[in-house]
PDB file of N, CA, C and O in Angstrom:
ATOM      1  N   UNK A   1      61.185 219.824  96.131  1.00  0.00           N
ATOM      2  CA  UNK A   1      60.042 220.366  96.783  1.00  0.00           C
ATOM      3  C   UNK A   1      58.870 220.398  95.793  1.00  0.00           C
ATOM      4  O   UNK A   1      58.962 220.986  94.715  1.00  0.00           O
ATOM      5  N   UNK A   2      57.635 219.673  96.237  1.00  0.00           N
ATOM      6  CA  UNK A   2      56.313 219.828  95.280  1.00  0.00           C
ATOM      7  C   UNK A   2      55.368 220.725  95.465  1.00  0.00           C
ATOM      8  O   UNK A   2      54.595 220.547  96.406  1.00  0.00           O
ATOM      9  N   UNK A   3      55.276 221.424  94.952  1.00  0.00           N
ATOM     10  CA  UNK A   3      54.063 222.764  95.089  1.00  0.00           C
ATOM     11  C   UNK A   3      52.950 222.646  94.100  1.00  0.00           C
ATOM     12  O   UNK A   3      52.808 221.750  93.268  1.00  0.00           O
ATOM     13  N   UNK A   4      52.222 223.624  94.301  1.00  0.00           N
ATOM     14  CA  UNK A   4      50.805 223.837  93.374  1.00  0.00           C
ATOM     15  C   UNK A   4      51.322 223.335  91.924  1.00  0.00           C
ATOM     16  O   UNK A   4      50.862 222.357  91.335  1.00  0.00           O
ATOM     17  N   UNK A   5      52.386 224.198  91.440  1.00  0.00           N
ATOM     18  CA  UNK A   5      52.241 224.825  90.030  1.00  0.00           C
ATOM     19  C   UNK A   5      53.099 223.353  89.523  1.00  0.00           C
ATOM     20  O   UNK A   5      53.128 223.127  88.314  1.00  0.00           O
ATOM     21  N   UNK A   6      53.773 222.394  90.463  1.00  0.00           N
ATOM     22  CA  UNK A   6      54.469 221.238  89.481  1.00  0.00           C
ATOM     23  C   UNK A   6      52.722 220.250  89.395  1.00  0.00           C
ATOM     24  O   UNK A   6      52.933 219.108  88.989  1.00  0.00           O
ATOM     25  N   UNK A   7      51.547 220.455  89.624  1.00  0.00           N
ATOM     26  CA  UNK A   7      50.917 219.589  89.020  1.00  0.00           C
ATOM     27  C   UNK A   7      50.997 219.187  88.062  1.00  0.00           C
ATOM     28  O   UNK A   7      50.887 217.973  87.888  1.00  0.00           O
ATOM     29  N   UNK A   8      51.185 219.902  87.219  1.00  0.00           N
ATOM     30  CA  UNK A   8      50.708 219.935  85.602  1.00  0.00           C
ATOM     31  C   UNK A   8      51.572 218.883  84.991  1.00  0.00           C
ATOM     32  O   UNK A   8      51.048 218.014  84.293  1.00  0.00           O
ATOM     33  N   UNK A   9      52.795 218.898  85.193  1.00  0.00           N
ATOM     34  CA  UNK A   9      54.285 218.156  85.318  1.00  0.00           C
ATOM     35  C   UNK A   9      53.466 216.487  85.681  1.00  0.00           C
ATOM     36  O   UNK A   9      53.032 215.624  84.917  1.00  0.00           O
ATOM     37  N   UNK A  10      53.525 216.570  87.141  1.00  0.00           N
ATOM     38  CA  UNK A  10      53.531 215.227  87.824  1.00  0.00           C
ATOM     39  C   UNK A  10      52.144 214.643  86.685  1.00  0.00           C
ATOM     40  O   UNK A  10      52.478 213.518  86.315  1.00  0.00           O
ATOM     41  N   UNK A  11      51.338 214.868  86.312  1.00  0.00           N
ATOM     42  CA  UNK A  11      49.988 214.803  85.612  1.00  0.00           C
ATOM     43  C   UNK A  11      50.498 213.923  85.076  1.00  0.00           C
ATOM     44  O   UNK A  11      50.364 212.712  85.250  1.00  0.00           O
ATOM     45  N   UNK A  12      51.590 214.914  83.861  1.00  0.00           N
ATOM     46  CA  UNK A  12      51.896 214.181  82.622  1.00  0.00           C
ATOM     47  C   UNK A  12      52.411 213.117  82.951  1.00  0.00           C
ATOM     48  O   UNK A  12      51.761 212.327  82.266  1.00  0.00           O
ATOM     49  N   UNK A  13      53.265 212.408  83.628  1.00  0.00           N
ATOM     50  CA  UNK A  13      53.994 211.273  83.874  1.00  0.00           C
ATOM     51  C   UNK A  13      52.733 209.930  84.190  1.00  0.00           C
ATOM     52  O   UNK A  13      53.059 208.816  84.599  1.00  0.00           O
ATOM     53  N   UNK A  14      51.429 210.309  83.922  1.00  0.00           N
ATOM     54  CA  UNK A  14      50.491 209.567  84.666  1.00  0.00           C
ATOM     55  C   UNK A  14      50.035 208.888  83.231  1.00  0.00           C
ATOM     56  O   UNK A  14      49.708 209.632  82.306  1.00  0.00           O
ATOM     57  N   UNK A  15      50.022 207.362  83.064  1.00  0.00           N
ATOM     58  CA  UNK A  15      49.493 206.724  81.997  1.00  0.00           C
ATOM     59  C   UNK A  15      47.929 206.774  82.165  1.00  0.00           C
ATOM     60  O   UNK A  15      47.093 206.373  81.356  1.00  0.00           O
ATOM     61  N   UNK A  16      47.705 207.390  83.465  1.00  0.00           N
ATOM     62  CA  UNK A  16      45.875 206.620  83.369  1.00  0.00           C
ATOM     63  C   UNK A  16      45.269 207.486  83.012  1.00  0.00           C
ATOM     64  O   UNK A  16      45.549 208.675  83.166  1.00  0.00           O
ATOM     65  N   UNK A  17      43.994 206.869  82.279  1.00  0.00           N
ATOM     66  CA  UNK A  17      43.051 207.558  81.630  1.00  0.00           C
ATOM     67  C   UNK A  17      41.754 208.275  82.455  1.00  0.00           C
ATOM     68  O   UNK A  17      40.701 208.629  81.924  1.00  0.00           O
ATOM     69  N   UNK A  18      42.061 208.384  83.729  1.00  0.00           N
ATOM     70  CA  UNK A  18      40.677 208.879  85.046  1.00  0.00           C
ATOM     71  C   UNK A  18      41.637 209.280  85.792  1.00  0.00           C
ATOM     72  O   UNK A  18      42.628 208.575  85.984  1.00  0.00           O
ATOM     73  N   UNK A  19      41.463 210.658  86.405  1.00  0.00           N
ATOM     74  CA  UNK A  19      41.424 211.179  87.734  1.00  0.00           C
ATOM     75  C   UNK A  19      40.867 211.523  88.502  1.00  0.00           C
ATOM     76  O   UNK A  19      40.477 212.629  88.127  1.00  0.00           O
ATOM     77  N   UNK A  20      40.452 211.311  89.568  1.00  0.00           N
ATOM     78  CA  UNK A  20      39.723 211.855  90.419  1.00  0.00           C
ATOM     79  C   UNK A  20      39.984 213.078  91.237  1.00  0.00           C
ATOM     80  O   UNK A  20      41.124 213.261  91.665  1.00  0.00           O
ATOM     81  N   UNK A  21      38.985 213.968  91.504  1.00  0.00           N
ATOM     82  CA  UNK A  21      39.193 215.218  91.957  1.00  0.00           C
ATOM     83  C   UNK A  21      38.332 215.227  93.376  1.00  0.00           C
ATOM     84  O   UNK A  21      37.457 214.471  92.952  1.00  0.00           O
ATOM     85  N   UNK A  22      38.018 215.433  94.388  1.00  0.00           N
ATOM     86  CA  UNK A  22      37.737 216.050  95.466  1.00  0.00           C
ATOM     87  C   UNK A  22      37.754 216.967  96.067  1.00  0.00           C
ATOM     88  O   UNK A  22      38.935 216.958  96.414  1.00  0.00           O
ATOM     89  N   UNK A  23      37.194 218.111  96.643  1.00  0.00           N
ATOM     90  CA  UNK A  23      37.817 219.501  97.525  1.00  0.00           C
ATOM     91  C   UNK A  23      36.667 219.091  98.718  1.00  0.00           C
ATOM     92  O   UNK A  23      35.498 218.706  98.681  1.00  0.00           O
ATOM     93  N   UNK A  24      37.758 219.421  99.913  1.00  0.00           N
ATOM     94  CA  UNK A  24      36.508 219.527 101.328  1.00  0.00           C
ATOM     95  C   UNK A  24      36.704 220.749 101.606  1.00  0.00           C
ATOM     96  O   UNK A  24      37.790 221.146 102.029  1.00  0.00           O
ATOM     97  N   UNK A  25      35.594 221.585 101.391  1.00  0.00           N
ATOM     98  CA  UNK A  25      35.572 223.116 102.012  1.00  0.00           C
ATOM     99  C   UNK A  25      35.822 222.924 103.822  1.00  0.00           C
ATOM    100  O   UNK A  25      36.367 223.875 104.382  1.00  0.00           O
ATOM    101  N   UNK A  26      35.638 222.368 104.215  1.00  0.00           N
ATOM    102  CA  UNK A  26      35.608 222.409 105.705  1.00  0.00           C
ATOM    103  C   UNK A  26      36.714 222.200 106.130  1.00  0.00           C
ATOM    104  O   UNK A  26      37.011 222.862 107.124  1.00  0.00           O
ATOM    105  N   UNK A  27      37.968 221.043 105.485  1.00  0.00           N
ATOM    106  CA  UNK A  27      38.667 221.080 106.005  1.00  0.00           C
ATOM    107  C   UNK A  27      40.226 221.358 105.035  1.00  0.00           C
ATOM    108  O   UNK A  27      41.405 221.031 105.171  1.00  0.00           O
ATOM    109  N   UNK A  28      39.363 222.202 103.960  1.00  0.00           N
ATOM    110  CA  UNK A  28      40.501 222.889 103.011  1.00  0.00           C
ATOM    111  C   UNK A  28      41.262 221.785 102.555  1.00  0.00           C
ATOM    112  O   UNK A  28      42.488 221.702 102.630  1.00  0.00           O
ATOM    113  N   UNK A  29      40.531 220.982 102.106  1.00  0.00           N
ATOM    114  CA  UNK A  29      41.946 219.653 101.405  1.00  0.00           C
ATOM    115  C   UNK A  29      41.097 219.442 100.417  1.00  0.00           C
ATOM    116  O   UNK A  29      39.872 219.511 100.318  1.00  0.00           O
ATOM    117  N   UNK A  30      42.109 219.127  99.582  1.00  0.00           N
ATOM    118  CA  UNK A  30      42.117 218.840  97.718  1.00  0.00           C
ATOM    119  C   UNK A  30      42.723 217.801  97.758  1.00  0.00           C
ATOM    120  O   UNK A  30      43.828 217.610  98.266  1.00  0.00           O
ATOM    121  N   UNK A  31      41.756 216.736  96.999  1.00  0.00           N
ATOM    122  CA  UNK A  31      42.321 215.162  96.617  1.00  0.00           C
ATOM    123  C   UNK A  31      42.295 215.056  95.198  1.00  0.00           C
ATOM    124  O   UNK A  31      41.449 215.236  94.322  1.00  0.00           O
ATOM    125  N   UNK A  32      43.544 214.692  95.249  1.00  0.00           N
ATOM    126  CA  UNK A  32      43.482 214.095  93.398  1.00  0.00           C
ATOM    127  C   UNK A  32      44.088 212.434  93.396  1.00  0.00           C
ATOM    128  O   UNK A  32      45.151 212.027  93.866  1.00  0.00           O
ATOM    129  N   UNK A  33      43.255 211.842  92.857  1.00  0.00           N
ATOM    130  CA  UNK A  33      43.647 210.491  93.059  1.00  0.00           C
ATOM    131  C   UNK A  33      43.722 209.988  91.665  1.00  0.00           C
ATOM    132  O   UNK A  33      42.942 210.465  90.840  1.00  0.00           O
ATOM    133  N   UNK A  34      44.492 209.166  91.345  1.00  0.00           N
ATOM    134  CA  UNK A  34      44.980 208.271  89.495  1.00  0.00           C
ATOM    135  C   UNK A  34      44.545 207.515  89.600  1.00  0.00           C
ATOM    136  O   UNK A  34      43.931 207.131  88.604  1.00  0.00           O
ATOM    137  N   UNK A  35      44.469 206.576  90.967  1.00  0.00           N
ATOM    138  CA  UNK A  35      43.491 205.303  90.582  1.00  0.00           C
ATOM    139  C   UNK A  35      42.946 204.805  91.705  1.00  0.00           C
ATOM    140  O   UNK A  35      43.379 205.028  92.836  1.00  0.00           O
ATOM    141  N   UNK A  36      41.609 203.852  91.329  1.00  0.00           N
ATOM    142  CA  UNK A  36      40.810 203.334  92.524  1.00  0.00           C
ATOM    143  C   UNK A  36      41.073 202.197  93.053  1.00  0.00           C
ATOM    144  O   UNK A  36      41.705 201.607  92.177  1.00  0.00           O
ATOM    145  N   UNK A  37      40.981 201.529  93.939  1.00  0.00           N
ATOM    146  CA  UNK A  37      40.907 202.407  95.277  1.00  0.00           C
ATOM    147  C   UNK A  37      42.380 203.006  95.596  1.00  0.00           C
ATOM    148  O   UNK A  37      43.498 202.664  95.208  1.00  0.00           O
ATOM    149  N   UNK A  38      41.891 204.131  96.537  1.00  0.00           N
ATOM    150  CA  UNK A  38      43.404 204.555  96.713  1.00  0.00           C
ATOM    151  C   UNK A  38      44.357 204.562  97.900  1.00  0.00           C
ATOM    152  O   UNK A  38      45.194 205.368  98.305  1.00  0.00           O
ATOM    153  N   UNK A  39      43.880 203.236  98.359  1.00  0.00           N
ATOM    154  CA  UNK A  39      44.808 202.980  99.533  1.00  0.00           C
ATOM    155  C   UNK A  39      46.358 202.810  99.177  1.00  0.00           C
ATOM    156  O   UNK A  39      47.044 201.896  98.720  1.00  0.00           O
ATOM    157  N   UNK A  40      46.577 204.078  99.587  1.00  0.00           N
ATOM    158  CA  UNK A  40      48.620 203.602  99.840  1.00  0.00           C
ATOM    159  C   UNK A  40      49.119 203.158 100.882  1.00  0.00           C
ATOM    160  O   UNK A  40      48.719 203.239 102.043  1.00  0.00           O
ATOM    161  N   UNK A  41      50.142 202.611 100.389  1.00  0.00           N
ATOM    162  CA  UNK A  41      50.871 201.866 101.137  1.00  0.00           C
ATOM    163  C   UNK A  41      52.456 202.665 101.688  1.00  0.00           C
ATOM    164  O   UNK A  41      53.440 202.142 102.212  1.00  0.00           O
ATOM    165  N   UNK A  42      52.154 204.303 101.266  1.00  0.00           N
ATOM    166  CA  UNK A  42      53.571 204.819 101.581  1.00  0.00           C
ATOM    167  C   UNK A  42      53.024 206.071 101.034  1.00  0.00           C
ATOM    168  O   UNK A  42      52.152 206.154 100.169  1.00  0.00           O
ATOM    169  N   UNK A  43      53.696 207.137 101.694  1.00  0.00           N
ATOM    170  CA  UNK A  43      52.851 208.535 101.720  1.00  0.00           C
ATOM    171  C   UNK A  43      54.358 209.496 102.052  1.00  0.00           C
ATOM    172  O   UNK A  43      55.227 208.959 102.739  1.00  0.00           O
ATOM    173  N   UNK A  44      54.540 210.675 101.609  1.00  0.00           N
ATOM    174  CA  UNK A  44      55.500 211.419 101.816  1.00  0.00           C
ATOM    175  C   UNK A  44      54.549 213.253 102.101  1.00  0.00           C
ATOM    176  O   UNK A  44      53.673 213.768 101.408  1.00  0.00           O
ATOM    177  N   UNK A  45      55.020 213.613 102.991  1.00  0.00           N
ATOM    178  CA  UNK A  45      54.417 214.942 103.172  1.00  0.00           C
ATOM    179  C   UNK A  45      55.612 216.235 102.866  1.00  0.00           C
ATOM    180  O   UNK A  45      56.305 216.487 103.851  1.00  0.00           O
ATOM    181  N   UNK A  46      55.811 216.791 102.019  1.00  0.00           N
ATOM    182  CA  UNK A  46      55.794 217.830 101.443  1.00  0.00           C
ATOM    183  C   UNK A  46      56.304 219.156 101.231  1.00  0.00           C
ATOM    184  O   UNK A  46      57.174 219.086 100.363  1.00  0.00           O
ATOM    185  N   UNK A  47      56.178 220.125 101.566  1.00  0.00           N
ATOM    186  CA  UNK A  47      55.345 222.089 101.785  1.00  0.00           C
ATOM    187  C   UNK A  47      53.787 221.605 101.772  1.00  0.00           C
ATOM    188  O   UNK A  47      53.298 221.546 100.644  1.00  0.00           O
ATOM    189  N   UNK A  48      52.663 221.136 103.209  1.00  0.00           N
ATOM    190  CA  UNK A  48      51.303 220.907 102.752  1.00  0.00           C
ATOM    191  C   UNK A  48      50.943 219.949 101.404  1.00  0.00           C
ATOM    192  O   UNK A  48      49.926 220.283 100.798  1.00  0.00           O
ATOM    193  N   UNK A  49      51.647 218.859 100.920  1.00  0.00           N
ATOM    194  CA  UNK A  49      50.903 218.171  99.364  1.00  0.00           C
ATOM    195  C   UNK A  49      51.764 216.854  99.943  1.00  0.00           C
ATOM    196  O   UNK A  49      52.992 216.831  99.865  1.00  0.00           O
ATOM    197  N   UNK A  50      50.960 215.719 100.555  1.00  0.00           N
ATOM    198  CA  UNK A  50      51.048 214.962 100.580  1.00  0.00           C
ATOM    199  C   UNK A  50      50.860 214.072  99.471  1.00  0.00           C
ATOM    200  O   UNK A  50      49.742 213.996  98.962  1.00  0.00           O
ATOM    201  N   UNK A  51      51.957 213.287  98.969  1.00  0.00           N
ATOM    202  CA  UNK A  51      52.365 212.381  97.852  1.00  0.00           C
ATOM    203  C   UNK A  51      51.881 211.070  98.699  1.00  0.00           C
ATOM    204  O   UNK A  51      52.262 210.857  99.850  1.00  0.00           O
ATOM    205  N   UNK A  52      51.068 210.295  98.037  1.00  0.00           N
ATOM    206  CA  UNK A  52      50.366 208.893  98.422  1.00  0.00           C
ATOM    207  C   UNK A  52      50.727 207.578  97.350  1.00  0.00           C
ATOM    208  O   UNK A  52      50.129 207.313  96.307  1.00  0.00           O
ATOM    209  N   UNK A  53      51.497 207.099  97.747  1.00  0.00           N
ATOM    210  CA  UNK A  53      52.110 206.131  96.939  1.00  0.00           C
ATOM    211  C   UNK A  53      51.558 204.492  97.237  1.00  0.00           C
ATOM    212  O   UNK A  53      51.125 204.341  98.380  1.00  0.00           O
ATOM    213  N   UNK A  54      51.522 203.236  96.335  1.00  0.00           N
ATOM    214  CA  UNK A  54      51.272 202.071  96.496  1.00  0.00           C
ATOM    215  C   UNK A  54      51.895 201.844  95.669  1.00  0.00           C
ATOM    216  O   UNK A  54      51.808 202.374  94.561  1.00  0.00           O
ATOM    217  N   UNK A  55      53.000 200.656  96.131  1.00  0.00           N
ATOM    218  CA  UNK A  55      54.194 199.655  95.649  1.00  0.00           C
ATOM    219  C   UNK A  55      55.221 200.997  94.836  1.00  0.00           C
ATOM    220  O   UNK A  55      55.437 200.668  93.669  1.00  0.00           O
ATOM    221  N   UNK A  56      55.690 201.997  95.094  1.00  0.00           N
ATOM    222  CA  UNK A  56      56.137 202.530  94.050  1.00  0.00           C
ATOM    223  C   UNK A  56      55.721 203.982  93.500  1.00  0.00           C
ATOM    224  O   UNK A  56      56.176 205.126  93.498  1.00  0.00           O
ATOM    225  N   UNK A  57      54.825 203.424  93.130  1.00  0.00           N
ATOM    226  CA  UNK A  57      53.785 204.358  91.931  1.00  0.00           C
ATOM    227  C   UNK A  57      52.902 205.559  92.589  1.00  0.00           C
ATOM    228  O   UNK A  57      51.945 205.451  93.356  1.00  0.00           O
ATOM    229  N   UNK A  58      53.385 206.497  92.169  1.00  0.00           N
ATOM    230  CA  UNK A  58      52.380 207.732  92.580  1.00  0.00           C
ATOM    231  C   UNK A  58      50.712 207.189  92.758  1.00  0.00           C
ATOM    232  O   UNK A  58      50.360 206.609  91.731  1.00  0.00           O
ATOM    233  N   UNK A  59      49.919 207.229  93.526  1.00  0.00           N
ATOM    234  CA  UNK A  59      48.787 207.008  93.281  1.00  0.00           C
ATOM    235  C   UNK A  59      47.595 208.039  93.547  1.00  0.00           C
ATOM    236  O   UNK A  59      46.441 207.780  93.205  1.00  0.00           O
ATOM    237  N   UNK A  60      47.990 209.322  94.232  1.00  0.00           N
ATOM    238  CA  UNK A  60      47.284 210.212  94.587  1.00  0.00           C
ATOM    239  C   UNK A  60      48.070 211.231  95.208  1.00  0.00           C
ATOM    240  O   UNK A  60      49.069 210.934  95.864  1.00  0.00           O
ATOM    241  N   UNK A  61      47.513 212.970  94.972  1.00  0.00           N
ATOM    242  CA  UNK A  61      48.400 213.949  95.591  1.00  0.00           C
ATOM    243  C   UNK A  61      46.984 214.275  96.692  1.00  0.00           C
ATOM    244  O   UNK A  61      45.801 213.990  96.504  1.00  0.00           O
ATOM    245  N   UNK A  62      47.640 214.977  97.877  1.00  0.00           N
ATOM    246  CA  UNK A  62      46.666 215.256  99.075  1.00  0.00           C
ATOM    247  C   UNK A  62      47.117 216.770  99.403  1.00  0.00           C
ATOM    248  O   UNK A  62      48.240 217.056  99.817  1.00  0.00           O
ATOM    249  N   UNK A  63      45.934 217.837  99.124  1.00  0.00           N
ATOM    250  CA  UNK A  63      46.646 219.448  99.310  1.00  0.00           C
ATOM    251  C   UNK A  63      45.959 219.861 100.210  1.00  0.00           C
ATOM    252  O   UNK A  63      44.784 220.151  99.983  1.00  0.00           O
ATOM    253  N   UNK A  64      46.698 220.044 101.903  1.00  0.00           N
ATOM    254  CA  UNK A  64      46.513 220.799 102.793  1.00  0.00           C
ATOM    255  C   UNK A  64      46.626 222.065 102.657  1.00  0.00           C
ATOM    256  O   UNK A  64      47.478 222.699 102.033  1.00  0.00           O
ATOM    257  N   UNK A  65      45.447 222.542 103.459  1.00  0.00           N
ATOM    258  CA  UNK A  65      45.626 224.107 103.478  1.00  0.00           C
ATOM    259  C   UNK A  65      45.533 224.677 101.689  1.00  0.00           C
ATOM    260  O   UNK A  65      46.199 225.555 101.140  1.00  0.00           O
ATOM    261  N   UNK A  66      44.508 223.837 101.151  1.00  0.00           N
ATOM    262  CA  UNK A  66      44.565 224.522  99.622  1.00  0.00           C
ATOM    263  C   UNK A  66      44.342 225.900  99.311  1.00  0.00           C
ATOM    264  O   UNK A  66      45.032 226.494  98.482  1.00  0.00           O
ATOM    265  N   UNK A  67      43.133 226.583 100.127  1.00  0.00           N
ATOM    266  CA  UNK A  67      43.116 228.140  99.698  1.00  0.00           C
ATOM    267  C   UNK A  67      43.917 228.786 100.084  1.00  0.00           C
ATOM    268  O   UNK A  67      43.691 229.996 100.110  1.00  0.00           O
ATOM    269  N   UNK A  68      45.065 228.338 100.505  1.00  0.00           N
ATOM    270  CA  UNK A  68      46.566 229.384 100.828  1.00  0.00           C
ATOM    271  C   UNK A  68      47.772 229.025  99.922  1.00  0.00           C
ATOM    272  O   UNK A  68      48.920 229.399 100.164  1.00  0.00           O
ATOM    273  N   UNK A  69      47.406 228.255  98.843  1.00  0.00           N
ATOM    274  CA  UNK A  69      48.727 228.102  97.898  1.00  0.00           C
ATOM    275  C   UNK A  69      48.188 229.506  97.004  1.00  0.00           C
ATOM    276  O   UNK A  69      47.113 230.079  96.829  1.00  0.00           O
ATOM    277  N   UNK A  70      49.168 229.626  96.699  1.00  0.00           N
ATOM    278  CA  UNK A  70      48.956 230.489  95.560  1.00  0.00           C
ATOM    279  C   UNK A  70      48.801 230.113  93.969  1.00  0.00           C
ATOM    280  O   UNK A  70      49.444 229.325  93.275  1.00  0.00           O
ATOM    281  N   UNK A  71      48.027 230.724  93.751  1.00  0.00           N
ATOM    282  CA  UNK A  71      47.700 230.599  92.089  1.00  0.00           C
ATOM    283  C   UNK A  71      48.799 231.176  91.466  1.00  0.00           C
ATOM    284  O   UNK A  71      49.376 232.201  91.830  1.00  0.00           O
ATOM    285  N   UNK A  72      49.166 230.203  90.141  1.00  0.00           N
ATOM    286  CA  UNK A  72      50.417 230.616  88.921  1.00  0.00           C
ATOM    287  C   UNK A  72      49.697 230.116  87.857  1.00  0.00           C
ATOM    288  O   UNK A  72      49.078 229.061  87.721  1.00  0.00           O
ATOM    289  N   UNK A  73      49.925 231.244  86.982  1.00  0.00           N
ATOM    290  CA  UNK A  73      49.341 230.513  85.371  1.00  0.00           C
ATOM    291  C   UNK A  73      50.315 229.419  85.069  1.00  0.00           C
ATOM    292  O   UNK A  73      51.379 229.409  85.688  1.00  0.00           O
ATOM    293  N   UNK A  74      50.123 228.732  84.408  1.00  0.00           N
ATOM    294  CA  UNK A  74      50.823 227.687  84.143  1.00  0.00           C
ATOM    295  C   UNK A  74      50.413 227.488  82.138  1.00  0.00           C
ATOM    296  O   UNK A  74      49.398 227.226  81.491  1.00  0.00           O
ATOM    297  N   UNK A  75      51.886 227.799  81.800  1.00  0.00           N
ATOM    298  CA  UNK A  75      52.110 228.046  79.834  1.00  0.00           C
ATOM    299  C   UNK A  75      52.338 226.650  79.433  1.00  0.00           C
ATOM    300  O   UNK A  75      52.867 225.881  80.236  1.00  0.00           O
ATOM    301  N   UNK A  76      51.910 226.169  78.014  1.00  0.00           N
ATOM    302  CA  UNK A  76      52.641 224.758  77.871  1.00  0.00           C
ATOM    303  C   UNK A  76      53.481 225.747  77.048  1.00  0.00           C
ATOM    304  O   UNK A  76      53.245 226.846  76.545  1.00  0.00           O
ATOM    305  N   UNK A  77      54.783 224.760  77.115  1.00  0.00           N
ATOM    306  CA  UNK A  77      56.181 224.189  76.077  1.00  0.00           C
ATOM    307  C   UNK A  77      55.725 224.561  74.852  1.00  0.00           C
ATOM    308  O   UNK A  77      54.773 224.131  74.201  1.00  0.00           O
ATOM    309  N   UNK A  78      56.519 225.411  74.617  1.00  0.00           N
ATOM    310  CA  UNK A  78      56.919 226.099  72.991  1.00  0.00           C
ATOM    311  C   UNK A  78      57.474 224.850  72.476  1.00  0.00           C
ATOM    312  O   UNK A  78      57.914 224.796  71.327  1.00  0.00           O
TER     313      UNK A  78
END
């Protein structure tokens, strides 16, 4: 199950050097995309965080209903 607080996680596994960020107040969705363009070709939905995939490869997370996840601090690794 992928929630808010494994971003930080899925991040790291990402070789690219740009992310893109988006928020639509109107319709409460948060885009984070790794690379351009970000048409996938295969998409998995979630708890609300649609995973957007092309050939494989993570290519973007999609967060429905963002102002209702809850906030967690998130510590790095001792």
């Amino acid at each position: 199950m992928v929630g808010f607080g494994d971003i930080p996680l899925i991040i790291r596994r990402f070789p690219s050097d740009h992310i893109w960020v988006d928020y639509d107040r109107e319709a409460d969705v948060l885009y984070i995309n790794f690379e351009r363009p970000q048409r996938a070709t295969d998409s998995v939905l979630r708890d609300n965080v649609l995973i957007r995939k092309r050939n494989g490869k993570i290519i973007g997370l999609t967060f429905l209903n963002v102002s209702k996840f809850k906030i967690i601090k998130v510590r790095k690794p001792k």
